[in-house]
C-alpha positions as CSV (number, residue, x, y, z in Angstrom):
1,X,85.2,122.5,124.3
2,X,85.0,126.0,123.1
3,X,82.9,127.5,119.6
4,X,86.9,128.2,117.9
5,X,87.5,124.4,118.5
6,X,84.4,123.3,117.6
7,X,84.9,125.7,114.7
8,X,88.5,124.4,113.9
9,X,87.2,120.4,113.5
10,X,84.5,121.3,111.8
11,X,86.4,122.6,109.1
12,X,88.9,119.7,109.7
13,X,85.8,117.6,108.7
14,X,85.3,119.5,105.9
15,X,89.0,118.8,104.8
16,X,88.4,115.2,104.7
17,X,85.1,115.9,102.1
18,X,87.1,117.7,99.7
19,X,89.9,115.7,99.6
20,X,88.3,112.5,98.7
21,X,86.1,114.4,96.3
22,X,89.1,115.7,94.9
23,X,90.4,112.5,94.2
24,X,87.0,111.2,93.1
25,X,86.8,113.9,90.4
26,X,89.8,112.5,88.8
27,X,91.9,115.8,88.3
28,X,88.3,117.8,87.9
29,X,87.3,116.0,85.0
30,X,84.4,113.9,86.8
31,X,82.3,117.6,87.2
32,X,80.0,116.8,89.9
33,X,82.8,115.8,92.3
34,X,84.9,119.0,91.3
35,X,82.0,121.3,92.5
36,X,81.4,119.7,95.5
37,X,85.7,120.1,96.3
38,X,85.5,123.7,95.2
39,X,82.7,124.2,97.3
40,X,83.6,122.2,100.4
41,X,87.2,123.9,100.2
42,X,85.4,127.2,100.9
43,X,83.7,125.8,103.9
44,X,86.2,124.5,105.2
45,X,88.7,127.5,104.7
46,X,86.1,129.3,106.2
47,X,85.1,127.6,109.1
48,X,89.2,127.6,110.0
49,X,89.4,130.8,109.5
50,X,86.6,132.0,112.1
51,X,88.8,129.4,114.3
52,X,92.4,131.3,113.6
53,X,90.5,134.1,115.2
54,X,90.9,132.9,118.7
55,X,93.3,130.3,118.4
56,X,97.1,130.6,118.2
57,X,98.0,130.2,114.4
58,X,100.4,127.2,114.9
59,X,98.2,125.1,116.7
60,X,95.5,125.7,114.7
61,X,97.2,125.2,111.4
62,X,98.5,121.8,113.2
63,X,95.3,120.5,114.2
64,X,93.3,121.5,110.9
65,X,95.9,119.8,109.0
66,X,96.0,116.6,111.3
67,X,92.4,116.4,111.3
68,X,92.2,116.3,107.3
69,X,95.4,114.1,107.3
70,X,94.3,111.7,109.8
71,X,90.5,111.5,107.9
72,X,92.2,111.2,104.8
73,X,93.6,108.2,104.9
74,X,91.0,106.4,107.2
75,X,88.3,107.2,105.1
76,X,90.4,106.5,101.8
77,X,91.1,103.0,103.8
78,X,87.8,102.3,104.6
79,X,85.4,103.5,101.7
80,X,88.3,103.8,98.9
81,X,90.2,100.7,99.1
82,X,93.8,102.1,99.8
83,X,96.0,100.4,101.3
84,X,97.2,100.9,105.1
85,X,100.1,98.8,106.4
86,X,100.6,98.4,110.1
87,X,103.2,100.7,110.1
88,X,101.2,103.3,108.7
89,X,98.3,102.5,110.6
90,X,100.8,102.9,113.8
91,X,101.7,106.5,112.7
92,X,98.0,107.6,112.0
93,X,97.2,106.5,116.2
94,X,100.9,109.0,116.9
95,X,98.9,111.4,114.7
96,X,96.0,111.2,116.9
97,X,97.5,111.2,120.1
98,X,98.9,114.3,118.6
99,X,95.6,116.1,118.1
100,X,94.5,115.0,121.4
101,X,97.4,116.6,122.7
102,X,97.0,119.7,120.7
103,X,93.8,120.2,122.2
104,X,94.0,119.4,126.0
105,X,97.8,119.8,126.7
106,X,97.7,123.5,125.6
107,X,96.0,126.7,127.9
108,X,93.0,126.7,126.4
């Protein structure tokens, strides 16, 4: 795996922090959790932007967004108590598969 990938999840992982802190800070009004999105967000943006550097934009965008989307709502599932329904949980593994394909299908 390459630095721009490495790069690229990295700020995917940093996606999934500031999310959930988002939510956590209730709308910013919980202050703590608000810095720590503002702060992550920067990371994040930054880390994907080093990435966009080397990767083509589409894919990049795709798998940045997939990795926060697919974190989201596993760690929401798992340490939030939202819900996931089969179905749901079916489309988060096509999600996945996606990423992976993303990844290794491409001429990287």
């Amino acid at each position: 795996m390459n630095k721009n990938w490495l790069l690229l999840i990295l700020g995917g992982l940093l996606e999934i922090v500031w999310a959930l802190t988002l939510k956590l800070s209730d709308s910013f009004t919980i202050q703590p959790y608000g810095i720590i999105t503002l702060v992550f967000i920067i990371l994040s943006f930054y880390l994907f932007s080093l990435a966009m550097k080397n990767l083509p934009a589409g894919i990049a965008y795709s798998a940045y967004c997939g990795i926060g989307a697919v974190g989201s709502v596993l760690f929401g599932w798992i340490f939030l108590g939202e819900t996931l329904s089969l179905g749901q949980g079916i489309c988060v593994c096509l999600m996945i598969s996606g990423l992976i394909g993303l990844k290794y299908l491409g001429d990287e």
